[in-house]
C-alpha positions as CSV (number, residue, x, y, z in Angstrom):
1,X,-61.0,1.8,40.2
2,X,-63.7,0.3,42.1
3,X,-65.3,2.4,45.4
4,X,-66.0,0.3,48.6
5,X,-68.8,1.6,50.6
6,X,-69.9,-1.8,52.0
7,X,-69.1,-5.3,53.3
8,X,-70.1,-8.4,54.2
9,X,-67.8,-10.2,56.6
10,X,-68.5,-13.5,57.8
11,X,-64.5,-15.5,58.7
12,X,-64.1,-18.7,60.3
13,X,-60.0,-17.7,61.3
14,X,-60.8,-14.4,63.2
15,X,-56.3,-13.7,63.0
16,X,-56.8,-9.8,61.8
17,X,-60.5,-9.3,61.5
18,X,-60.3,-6.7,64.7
19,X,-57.9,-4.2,63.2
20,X,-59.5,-4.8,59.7
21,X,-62.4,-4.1,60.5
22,X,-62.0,-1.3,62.1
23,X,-59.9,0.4,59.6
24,X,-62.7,-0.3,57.2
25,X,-65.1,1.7,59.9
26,X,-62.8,4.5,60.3
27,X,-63.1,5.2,56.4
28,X,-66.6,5.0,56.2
29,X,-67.0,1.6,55.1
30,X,-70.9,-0.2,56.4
31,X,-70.3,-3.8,57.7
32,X,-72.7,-6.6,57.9
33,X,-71.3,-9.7,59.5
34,X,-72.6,-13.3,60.6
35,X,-73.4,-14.1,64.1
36,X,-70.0,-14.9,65.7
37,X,-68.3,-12.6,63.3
38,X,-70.8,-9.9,64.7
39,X,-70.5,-10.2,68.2
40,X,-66.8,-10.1,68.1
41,X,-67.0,-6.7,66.1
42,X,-69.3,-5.5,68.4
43,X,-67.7,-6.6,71.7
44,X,-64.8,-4.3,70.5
45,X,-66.8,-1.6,69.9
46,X,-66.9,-1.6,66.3
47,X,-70.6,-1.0,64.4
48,X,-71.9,-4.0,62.3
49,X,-75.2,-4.7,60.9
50,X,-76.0,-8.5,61.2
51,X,-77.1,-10.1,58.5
52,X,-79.8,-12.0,60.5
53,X,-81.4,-8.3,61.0
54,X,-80.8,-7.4,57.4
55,X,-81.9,-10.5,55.6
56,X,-85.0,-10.7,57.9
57,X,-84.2,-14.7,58.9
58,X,-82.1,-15.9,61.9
59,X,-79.1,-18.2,61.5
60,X,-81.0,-21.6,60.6
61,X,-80.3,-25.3,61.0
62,X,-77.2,-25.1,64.0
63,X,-75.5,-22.3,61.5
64,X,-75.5,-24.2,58.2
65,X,-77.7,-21.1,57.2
66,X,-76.5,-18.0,57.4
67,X,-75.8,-16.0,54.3
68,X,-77.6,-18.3,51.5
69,X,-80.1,-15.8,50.9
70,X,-80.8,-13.1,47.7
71,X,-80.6,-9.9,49.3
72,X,-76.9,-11.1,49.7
73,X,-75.9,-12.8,46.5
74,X,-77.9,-10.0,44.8
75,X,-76.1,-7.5,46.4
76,X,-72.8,-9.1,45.2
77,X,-74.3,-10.4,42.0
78,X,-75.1,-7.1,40.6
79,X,-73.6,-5.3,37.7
80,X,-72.8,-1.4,38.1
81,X,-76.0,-0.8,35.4
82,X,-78.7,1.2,35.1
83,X,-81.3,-2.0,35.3
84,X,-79.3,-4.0,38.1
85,X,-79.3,-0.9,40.5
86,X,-83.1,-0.2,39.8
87,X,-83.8,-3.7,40.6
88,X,-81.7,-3.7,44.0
89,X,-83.6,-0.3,45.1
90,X,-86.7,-1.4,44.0
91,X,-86.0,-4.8,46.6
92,X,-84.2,-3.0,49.0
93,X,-80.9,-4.7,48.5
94,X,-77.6,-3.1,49.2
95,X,-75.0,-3.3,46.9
96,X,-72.1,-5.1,48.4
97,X,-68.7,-4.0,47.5
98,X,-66.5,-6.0,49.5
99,X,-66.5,-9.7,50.6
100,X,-64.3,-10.7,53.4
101,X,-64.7,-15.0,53.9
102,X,-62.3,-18.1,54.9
103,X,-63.7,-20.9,55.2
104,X,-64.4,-23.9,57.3
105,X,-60.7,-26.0,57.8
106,X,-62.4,-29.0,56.3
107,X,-58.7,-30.0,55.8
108,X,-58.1,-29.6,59.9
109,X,-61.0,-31.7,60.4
110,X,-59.8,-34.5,58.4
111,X,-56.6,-34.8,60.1
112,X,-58.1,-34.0,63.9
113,X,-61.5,-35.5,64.0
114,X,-62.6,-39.2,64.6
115,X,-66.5,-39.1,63.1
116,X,-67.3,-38.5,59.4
117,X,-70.1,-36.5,60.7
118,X,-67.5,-34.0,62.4
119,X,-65.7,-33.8,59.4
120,X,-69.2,-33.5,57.4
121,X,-70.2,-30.2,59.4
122,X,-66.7,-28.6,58.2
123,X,-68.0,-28.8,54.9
124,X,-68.4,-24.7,54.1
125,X,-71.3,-23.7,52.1
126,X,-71.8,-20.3,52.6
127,X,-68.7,-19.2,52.7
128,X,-68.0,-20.8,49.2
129,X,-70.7,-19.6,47.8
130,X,-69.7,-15.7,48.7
131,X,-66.4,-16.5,47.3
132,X,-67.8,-17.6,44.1
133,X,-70.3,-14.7,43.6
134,X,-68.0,-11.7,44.9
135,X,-64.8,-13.3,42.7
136,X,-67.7,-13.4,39.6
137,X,-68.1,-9.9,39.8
138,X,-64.8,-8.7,40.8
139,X,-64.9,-5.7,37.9
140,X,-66.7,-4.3,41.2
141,X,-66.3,-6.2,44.1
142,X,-63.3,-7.0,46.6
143,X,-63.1,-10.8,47.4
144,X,-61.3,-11.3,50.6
145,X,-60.3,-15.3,51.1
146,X,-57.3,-14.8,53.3
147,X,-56.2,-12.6,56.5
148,X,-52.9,-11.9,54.6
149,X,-54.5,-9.6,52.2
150,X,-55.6,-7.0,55.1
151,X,-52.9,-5.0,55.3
152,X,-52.0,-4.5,51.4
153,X,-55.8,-3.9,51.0
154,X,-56.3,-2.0,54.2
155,X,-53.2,0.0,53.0
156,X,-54.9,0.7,49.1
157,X,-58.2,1.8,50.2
158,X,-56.9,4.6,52.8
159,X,-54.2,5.9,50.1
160,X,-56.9,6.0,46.7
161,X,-60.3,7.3,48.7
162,X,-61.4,3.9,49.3
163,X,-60.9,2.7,45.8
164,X,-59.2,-0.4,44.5
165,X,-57.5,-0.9,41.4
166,X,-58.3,-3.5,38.5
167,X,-55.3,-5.3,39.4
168,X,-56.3,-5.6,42.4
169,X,-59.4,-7.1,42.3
170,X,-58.5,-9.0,39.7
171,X,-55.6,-10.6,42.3
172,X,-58.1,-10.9,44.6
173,X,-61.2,-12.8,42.5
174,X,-58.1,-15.2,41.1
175,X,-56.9,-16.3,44.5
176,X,-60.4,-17.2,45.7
177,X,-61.2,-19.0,42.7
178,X,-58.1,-20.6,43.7
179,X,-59.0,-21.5,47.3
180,X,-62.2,-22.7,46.2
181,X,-61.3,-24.6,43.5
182,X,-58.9,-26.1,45.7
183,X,-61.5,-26.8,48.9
184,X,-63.7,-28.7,46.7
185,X,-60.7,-31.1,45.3
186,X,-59.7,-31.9,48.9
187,X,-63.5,-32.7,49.5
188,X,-63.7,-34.5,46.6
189,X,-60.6,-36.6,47.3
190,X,-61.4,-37.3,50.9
191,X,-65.2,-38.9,49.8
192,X,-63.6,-40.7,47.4
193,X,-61.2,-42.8,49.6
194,X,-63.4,-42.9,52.3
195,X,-66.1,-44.2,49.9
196,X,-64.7,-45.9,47.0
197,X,-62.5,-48.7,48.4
198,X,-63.7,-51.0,45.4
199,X,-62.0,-49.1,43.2
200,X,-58.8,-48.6,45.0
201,X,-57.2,-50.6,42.2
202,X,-57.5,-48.1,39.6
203,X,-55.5,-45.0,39.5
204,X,-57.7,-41.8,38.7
205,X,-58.1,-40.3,35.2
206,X,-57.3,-37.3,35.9
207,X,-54.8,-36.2,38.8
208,X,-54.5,-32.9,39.7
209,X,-51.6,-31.8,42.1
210,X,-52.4,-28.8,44.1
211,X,-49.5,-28.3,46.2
212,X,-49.6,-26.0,48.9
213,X,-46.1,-25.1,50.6
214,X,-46.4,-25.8,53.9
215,X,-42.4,-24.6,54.7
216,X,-39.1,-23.7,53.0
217,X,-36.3,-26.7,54.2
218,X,-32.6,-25.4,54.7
219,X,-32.0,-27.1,51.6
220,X,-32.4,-30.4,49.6
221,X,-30.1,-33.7,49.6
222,X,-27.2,-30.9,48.6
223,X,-26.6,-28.0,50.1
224,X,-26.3,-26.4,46.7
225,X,-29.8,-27.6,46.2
226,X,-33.3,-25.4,47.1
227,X,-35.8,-27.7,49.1
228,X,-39.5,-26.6,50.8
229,X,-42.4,-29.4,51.6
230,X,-45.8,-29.2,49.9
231,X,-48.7,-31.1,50.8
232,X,-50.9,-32.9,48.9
233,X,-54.3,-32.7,50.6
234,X,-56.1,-35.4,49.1
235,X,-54.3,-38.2,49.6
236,X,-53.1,-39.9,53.7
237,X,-50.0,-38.2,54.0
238,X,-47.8,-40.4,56.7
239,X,-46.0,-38.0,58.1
240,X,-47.5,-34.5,57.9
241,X,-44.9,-32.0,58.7
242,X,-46.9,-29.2,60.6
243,X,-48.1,-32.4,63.1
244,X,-44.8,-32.8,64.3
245,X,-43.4,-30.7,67.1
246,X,-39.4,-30.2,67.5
247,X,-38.1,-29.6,71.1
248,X,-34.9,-29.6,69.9
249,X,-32.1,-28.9,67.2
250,X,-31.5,-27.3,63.9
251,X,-34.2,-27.1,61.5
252,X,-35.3,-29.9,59.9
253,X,-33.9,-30.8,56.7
254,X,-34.9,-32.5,53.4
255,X,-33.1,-35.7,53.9
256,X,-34.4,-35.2,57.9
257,X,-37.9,-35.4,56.7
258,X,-37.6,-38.0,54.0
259,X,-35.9,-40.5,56.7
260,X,-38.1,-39.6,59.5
261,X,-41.3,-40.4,57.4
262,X,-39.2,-44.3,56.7
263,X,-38.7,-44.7,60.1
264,X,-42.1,-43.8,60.9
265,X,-43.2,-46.4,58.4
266,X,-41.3,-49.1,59.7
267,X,-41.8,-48.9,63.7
268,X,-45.6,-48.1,63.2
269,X,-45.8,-52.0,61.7
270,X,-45.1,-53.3,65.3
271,X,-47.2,-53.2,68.5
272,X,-44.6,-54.0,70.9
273,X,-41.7,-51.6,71.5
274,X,-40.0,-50.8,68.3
275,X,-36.9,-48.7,67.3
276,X,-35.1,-48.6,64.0
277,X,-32.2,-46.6,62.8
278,X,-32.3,-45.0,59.0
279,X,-29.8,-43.6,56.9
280,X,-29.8,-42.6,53.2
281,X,-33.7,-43.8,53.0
282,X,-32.7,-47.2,54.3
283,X,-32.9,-48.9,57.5
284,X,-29.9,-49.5,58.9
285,X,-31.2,-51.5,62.0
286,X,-34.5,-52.4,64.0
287,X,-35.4,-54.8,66.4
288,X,-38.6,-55.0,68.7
289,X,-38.3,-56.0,72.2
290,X,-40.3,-55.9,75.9
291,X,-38.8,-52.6,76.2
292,X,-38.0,-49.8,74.5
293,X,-34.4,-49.2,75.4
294,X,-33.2,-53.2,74.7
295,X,-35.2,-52.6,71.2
296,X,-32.9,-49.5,70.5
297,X,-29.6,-50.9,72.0
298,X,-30.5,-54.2,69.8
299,X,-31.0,-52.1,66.5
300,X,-27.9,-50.3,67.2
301,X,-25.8,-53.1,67.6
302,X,-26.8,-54.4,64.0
303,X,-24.6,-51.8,62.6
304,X,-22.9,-48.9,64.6
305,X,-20.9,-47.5,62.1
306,X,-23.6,-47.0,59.8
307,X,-25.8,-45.8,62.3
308,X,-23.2,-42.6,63.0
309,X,-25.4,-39.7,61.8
310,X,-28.8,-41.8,61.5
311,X,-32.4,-40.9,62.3
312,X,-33.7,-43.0,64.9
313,X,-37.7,-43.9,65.0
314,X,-39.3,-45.0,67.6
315,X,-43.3,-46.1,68.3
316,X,-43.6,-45.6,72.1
317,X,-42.7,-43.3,74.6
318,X,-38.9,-42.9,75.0
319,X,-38.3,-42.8,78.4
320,X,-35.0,-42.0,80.3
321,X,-33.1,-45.6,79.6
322,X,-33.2,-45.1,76.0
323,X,-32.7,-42.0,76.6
324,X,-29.3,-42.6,78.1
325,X,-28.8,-45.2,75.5
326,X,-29.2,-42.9,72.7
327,X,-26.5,-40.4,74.2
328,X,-23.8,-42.9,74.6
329,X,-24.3,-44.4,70.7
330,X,-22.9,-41.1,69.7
331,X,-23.6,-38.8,66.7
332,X,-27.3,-38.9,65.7
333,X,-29.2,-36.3,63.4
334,X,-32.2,-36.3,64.6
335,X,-35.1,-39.0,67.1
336,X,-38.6,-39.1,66.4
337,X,-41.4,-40.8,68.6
338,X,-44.4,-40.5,70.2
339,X,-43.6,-38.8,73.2
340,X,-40.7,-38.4,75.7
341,X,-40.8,-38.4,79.5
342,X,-39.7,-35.0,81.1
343,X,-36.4,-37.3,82.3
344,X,-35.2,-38.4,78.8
345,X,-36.5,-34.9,77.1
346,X,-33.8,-33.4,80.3
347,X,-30.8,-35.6,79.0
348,X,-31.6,-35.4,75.5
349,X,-31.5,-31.8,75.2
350,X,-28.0,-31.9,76.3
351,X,-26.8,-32.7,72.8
352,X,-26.7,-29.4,70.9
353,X,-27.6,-30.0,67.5
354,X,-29.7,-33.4,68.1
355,X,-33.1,-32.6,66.5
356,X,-36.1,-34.4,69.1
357,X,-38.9,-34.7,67.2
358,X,-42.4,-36.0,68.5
359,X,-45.7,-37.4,66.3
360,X,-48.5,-38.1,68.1
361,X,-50.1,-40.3,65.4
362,X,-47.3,-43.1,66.2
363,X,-49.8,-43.5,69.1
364,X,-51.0,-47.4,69.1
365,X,-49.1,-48.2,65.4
366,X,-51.8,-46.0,64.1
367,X,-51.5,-42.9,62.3
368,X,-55.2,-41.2,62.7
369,X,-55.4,-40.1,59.1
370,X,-55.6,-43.1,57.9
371,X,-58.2,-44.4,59.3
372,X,-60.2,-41.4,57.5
373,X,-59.1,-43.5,54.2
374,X,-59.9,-47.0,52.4
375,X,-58.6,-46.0,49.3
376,X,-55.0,-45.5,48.0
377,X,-51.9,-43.4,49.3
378,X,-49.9,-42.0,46.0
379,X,-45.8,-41.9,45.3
380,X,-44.4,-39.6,42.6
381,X,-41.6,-39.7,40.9
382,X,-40.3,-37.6,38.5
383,X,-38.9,-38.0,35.2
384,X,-38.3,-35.9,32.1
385,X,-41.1,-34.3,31.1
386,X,-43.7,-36.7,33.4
387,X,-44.4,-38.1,36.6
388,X,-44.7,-41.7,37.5
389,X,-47.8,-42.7,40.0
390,X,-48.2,-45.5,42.0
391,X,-50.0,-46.7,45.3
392,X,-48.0,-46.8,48.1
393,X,-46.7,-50.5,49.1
394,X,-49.2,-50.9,52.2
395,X,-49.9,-54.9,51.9
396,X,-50.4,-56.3,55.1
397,X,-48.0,-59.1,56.1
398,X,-49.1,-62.5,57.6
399,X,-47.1,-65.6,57.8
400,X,-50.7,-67.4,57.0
401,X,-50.4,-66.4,53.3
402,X,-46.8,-67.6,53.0
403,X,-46.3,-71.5,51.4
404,X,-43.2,-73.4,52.3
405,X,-42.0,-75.0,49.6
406,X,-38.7,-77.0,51.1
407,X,-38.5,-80.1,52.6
408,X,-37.5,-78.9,56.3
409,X,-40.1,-77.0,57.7
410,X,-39.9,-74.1,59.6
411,X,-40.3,-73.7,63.3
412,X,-42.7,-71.0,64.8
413,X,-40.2,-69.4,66.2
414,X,-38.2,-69.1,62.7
415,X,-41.8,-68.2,60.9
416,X,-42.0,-64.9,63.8
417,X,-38.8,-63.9,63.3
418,X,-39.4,-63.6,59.2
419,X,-41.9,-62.0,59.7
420,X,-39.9,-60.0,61.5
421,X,-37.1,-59.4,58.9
422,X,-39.9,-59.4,55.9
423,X,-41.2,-56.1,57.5
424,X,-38.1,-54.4,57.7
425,X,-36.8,-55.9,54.1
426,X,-39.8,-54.1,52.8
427,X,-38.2,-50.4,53.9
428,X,-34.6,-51.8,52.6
429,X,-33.5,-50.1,49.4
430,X,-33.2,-53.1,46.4
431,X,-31.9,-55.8,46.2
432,X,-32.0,-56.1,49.8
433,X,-31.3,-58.6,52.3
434,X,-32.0,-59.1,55.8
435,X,-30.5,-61.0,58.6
436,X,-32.2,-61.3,62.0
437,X,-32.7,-63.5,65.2
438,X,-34.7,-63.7,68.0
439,X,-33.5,-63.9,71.5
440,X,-35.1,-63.7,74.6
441,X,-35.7,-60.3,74.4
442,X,-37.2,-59.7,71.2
443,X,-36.3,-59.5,67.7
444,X,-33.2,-57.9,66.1
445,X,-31.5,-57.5,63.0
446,X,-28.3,-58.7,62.7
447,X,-26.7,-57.7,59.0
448,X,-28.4,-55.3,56.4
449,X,-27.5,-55.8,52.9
450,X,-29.0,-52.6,51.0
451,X,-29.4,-51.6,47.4
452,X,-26.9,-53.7,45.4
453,X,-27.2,-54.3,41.8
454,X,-27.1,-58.4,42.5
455,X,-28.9,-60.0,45.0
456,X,-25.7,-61.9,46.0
457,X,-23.3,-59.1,46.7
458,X,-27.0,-57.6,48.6
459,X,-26.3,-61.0,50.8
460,X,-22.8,-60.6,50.5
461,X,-22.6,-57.5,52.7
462,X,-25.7,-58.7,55.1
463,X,-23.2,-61.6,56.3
464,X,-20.0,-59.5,56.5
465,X,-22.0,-57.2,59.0
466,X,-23.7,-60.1,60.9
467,X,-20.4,-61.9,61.6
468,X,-21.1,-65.0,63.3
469,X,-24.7,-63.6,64.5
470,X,-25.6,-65.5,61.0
471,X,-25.3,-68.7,62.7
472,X,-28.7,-69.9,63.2
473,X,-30.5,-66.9,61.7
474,X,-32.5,-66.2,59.2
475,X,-33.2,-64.4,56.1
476,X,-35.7,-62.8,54.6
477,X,-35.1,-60.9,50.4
478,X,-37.3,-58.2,49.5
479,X,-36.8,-59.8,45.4
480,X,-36.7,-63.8,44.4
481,X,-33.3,-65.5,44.3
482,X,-32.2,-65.6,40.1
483,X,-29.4,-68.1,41.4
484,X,-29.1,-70.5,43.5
485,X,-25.6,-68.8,44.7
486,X,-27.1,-66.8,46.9
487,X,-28.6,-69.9,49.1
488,X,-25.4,-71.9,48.4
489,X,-23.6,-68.4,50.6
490,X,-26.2,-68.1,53.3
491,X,-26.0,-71.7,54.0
492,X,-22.5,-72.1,54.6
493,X,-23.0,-68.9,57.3
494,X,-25.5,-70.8,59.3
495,X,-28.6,-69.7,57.9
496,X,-31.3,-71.8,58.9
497,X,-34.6,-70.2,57.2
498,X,-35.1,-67.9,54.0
499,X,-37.9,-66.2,53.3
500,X,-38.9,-64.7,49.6
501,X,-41.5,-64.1,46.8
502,X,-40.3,-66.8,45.1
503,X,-41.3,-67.0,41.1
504,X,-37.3,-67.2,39.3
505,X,-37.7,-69.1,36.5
506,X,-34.3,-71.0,38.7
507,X,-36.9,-71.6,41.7
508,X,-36.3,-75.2,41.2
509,X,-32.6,-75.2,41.3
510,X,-32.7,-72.4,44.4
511,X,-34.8,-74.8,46.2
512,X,-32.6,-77.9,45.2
513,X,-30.0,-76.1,47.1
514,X,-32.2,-74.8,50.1
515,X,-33.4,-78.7,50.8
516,X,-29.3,-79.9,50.3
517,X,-28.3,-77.4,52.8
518,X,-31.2,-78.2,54.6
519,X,-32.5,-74.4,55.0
520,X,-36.2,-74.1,55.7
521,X,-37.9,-72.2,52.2
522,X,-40.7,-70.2,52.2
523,X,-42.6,-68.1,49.7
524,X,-44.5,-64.8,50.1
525,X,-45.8,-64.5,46.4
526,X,-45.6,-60.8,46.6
527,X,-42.1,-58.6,46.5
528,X,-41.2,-55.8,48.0
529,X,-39.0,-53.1,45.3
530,X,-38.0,-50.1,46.5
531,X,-35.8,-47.9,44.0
């Protein structure tokens, strides 16, 4: 058992510290605290020693200096011997028997600040270093690292005459080495990407996954199955889930999340007014228009049976026309955008279990994270035993890069619109195909063919669901045609243009057919898998 007779409180999240502190007072316990910690304790009417007064130096350099000083690492540093003691009397140091820290959210400041310098200033020092040096010597000292541990410790020190256990402090130094183990990884991973873009092609040595749970989900793609999301602090997570505020609905979901963060993916590629429906990770219809309710009324019409129970995404403001639009397509699990005006937020609401979701950082196609990062995002996958890594498939798209290989060329019109349908083929499950055409009011698509084995059954259902909207449409395949049977279908639909990566070791005979069917060709040189 260890006896606490003084500490040294210095906390950046004041949740607590009032009734803490206090308790500590009301058994006796001395308290030196850092200027803002200070004031508080003392505007409440609770004694504190600042360590400005006791150190004999003021808060230096805008607070970047505050505890860095021996007569407080000494005082934490020293053993419970004979020399150690004479050495702090003979230096007038107190012993200090208690540290109670958090830190600086340099994590917050990555996601909420604009300047590197802002984000540089939340870089905690001080408060790492009386982590480390209390959570060294935790055979005598308390380390404190989170307002959680008040209470239990609070409720120990009043029941064994201010004493704490072994286990106790043991639990205690652990958990800080954790938190400060972990602060410096998020550090290290954020100057790294923000620093190191000439090495975004290699994957690091050694990755370490420090997940912290950030909530329990109502369960995972089963009901049968357990589900929470973790986040992984070092890397630009697209969609962070404590961001995102719900108006409305159940709680969110597993399968909620995982589509929401595809749709967000797929309307944030646009400028103009986007909407796309997703279901089962896959889109299921998008289109981009002048306005925001034609885009949505355009996506839906590419498929309204599958869009029955689909999340719908959305990059701008919905306002009370797509609001009204989304209430008459009928079932719908959950919308996420930007924003919503009080109007469509007043007739959305009126469906009971429809969860309205809104994320700022749709704001101008833009997710402000990112722009923190010039390195790589990371996907996991798990397997037996090991995880697979890869970056995240963020290549930018532009019709400049593309070569047309067939005889009839395409029209600028045709190039836009693959574009179009190259953006949303890239958020398709494989082997995927995708129809679309542009009308006066934007671009739509008009047949989805999702995760098939062959590309040709992929096209296969893409036609079936355009109908005759394939007539004079276009087509754009996340893979390269193995068989020139594919073209040979499409063309007798009416497709006038194909986009794809091209490089079959058939791209001569698949482009034999594209110039006999005379179908405008192009190739990307880069494909689009998603599994």
């Amino acid at each position: 058992m260890s006896k606490i007779k003084t500490a040294i409180i210095s906390v950046y999240d004041k949740k607590g510290i009032i009734e803490f502190a206090r308790g500590l007072r009301k058994l006796g316990i001395e308290i030196l605290a850092s200027g803002g910690t200070c004031r508080l304790l003392r505007d409440k009417n609770i004694s504190a020693i600042s360590i400005s007064d006791y150190i004999g130096y003021p808060e230096m350099l805008g607070g970047r200096v505050k505890t860095l000083h021996p007569r407080i690492h000494a005082g934490l540093l020293a053993l419970d011997d004979k020399k150690h003691q004479e050495e702090l009397k003979k230096n007038k140091i107190l012993p200090l028997d208690m540290v109670v820290v958090n830190l600086y959210p340099f994590a917050e400041a990555v996601r909420r600040r604009k300047k590197l310098s802002e984000i540089l200033e939340n870089i905690d020092i001080g408060g790492v270093g009386l982590l480390r040096s209390g959570a060294k010597n935790f055979g005598r000292v308390a380390v404190l690292s989170s307002p959680q541990q008040y209470e239990q410790v609070l409720g120990e020190l009043k029941d064994n005459d201010c004493c704490l256990s072994e286990k106790t402090l043991t639990n205690l130094a652990i958990e800080a080495f954790k938190i400060s183990s972990e602060y410096d990884r998020v550090i290290s991973g954020f100057l790294e990407n923000y620093f190191c873009s000439s090495q975004k092609d290699k994957l690091p040595q050694n990755l370490n996954l420090d997940l912290t749970k950030i909530k329990d989900l109502r369960y995972g793609e089963n009901p049968h199955q357990k589900a929470a999301v973790y986040t992984l602090p070092a890397t630009r997570y697209p969609l962070p889930v404590e961001e995102v505020e719900q108006f409305h609905g159940k709680e969110l979901s597993y399968n909620n999340l995982a589509d929401a963060d595809l749709a967000y993916k797929v309307v944030v590629q646009f400028s103009q007014p986007a909407a796309v429906i997703v279901k089962h990770q896959t889109p299921c219809g998008a289109a981009v228009a002048k306005e925001l309710d034609i885009a949505f009324r355009n996506a839906f019409a590419c498929d309204k049976t599958s869009a029955f129970g689909g999340i719908v995404g959305f990059n701008k403001k919905v306002d009370e026309k797509t609001a009204q639009g989304l209430i008459k397509a009928g079932f719908l699990e959950c919308i996420i955008a930007p924003d919503y005006t009080k109007g469509a937020l007043a007739l959305l609401v009126k469906k009971k279990n429809l969860r309205i979701l809104k994320a700022d950082f749709f704001a101008n196609g833009s997710n402000p994270v990112r722009e923190f990062f010039k390195g790589v995002n990371l996907e996991f996958k798990k397997i037996r035993g090991q995880i697979l890594v890869q970056e995240e498939d963020m290549k930018k798209e532009s019709i400049n890069l593309w070569k047309t290989v067939s005889r009839k060329k395409p029209t600028l019109l045709q190039k836009e619109t693959l574009l179009f349908a190259w953006k949303v083929a890239k958020y398709v499950k494989s082997n995927a195909i995708v129809v679309a055409k542009r009308s006066k009011q934007g671009f739509s698509t008009v047949g989805i063919g999702p995760g098939q084995t062959s590309r040709i059954e992929a096209a296969e259902i893409a036609l079936k669901k355009a109908g005759e909207r394939s007539k004079g449409a276009v087509l754009a395949s996340d893979g390269f045609f193995p068989f020139a049977d594919s073209v040979k279908l499409v063309a007798k639909k009416g497709i006038k243009a194909i986009v794809q990566p091209g490089g079959s070791i058939r791209d001569k005979e698949v482009l034999a057919a594209a110039d006999k069917a005379r179908i405008a060709m192009l190739f990307t040189g880069v494909r689009h898998f998603r599994h």
